[in-house]
N, C-alpha and C positions, 0 to 999 in steps of 0.2 A: 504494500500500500504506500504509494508516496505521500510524504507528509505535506501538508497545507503550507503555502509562506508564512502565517501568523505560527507554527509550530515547530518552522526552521527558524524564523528568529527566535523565538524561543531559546530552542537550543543552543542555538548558538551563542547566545547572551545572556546564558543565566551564570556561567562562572563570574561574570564582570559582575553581573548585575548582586549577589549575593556576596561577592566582594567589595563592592560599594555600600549595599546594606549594612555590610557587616563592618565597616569602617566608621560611616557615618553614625552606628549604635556607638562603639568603642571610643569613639571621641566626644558623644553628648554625654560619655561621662564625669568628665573635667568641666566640662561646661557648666553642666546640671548644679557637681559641686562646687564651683567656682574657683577649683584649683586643685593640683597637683599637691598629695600629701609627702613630709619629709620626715621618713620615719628616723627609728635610734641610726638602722643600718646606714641611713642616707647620709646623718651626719657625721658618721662613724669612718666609713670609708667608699659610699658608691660615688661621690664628687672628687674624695682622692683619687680615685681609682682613673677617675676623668680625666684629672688633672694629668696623673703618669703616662695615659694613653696620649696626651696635647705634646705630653715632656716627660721625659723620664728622668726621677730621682733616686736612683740607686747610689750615689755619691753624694746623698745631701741627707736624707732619711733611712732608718733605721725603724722596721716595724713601726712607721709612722700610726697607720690605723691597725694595729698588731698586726697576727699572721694574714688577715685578709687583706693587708696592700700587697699580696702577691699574686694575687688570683689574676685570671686573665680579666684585662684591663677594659679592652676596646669595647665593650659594648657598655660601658658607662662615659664611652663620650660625648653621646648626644645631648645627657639630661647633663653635662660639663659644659658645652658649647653655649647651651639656653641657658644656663644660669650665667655662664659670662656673657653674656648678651644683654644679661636682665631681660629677660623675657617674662611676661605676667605668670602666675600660674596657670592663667588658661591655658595660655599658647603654647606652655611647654607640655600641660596634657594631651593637649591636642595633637601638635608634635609626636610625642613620645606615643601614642595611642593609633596615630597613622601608621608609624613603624611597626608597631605590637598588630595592627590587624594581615601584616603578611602571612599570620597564622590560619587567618579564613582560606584562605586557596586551599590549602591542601587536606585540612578538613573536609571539604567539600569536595575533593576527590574521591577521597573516601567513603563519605556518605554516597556519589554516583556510583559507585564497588557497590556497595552494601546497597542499592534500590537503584538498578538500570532502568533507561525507560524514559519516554520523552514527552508522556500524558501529563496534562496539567497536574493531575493528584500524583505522580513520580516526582514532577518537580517541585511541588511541597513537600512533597515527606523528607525532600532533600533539603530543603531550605530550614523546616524545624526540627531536623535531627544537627544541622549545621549549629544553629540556636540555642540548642538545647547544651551543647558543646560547651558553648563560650558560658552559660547559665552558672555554672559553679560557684560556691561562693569563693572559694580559692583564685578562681580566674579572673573572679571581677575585682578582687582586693587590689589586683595587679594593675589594674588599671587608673588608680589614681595615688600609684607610687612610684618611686625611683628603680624600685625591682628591675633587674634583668631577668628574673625567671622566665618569661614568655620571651624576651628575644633569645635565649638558650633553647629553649623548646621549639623555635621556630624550624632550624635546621630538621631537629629528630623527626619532626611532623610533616616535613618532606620527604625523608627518608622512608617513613611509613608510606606518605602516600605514592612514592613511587613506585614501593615493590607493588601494590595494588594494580598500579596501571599496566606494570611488567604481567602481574596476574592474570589484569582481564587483554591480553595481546595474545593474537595467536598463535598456537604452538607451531603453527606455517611460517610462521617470521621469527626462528631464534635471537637473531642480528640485534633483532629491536629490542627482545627481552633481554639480550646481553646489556645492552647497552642502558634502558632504563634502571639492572638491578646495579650498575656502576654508574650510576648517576646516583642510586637510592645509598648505594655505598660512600661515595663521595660525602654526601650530605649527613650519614650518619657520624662519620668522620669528623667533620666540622662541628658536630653538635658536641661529642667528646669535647674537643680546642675549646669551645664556648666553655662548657660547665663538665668537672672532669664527673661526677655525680650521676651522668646521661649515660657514664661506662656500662654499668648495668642489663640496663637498657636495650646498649647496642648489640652487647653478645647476644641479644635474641632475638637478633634481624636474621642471623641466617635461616633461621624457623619461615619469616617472612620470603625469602630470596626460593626458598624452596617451593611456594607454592603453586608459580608456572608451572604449564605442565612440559616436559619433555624425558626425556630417560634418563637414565638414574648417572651417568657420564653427561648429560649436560644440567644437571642438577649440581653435578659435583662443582662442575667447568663456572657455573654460576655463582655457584658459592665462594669458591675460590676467588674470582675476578672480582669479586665486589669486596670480598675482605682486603684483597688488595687496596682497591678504591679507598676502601677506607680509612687504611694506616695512611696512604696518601693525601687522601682529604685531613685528614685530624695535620697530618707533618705539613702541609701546606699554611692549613690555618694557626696552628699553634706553633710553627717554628719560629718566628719571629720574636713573639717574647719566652719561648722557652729557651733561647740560643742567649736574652740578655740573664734568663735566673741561671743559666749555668755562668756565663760572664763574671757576674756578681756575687754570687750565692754559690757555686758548685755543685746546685742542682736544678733539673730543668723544673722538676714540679714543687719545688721549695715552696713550701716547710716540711710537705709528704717525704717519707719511705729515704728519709737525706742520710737515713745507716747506709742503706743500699748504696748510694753515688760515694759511698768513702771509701770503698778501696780504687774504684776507677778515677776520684779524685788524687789519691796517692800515686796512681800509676801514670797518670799523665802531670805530677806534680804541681797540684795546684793549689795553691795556699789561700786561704780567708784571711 
């Protein structure tokens, strides 16, 4: 049955379109409350953190905001950027709440996995299972703080929603499924770099990578390529400031597991 033009656009315009909803929701929450809250953590160290991402102070501070001025930096530059800017609190929720909804896309992949189908009641069920998503009270706290939690999550939530699309792809087209679960690998990768915490997590994407269908050698062949992907994606993303904690620190994930880096500290003699 060919679809009506009122039912190709449709389709074709409800990723946009449920991403603009879901944007426009996540920013009238700064609005509503007239500002971006600044919790203990904010004043603690997610502006530090900004600041080290703008400059690094590894020759000027010392556990400035204790162990947490080590963590990975960059995704507290933006709410660093607006506050050197003096931006109101709207506009930095606003801001910060644009960024936080790149999370809708790939939800919403997901939810197209989980209910195919291009019937007006398909595309709602897609749209309030999207909704229902972002409903948490956990999810919505995030939205009128300095949190990075959802920009760390953003990556993972790609990651997921790629292996899905790898999932629903033909087993006639491996190429493409190769190639989405090393994207879906890439991305889980990156989400590591962001938040090491997402580790967990990621060892149980290859459960995910498996679910295309093809024989149990290109299952294998899948698996394998996106693990790759992935130590690549994380060394991509996280090389750069873990190459300054070993600089400075003698370890890349400083203050973690820094027994571990003390004999390869000795062996490449490197002194604190």
């Amino acid at each position: 049955m060919t679809p009506t033009p009122a039912a190709e656009i449709a389709r074709r315009s409800e990723p946009w379109v449920v991403w603009l909803l879901g944007a426009i929701a996540m920013a009238s929450v700064p609005v509503v409350l007239g500002g971006v809250g600044i919790s203990w953590d904010g004043l603690n160290h997610h502006f530090y953190l900004g600041w080290v991402a703008a400059q690094p102070r590894f020759d000027q501070d010392y556990a400035a905001a204790s162990y947490q001025a080590y963590q990975f930096p960059y995704l507290y530059w933006p709410a660093y950027v607006l506050a050197k800017a003096n931006a109101s609190g709207v506009v930095a929720g606003v801001v910060l709440a644009l960024l936080q909804s790149l999370a809708v896309p790939p939800v919403w992949l997901v939810a197209r996995a989980c209910c195919p189908g291009d019937r007006w009641i398909d595309i709602a069920l897609r749209t309030v299972g999207v909704a229902l998503a972002f409903l948490g009270g956990v999810t919505l706290s995030l939205l009128d703080s300095t949190s990075n939690d959802m920009f760390a999550a953003i990556p993972l939530l790609w990651a997921i929603a790629l292996s899905f699309v790898a999932a629903g792809t033909p087993a006639a087209e491996p190429r493409r499924v190769l190639l989405w679960c090393a994207l879906s690998g890439i991305c889980a990768g990156v989400a590591v770099a962001f938040k090491l915490s997402n580790g967990p997590l990621v060892l149980l994407m290859p459960l995910a990578w498996l679910m295309p269908a093809g024989t149990v050698r290109q299952r294998a062949i899948r698996v394998l390529l996106a693990g790759v992907a992935t130590i690549a994606g994380c060394a991509l993303a996280y090389g750069y400031w873990g190459w300054q904690l070993w600089t400075h620190m003698g370890n890349p994930v400083y203050p973690f597991y820094d027994a571990w880096f003390e004999g390869l500290r000795n062996m490449t003699g490197w002194k604190r």
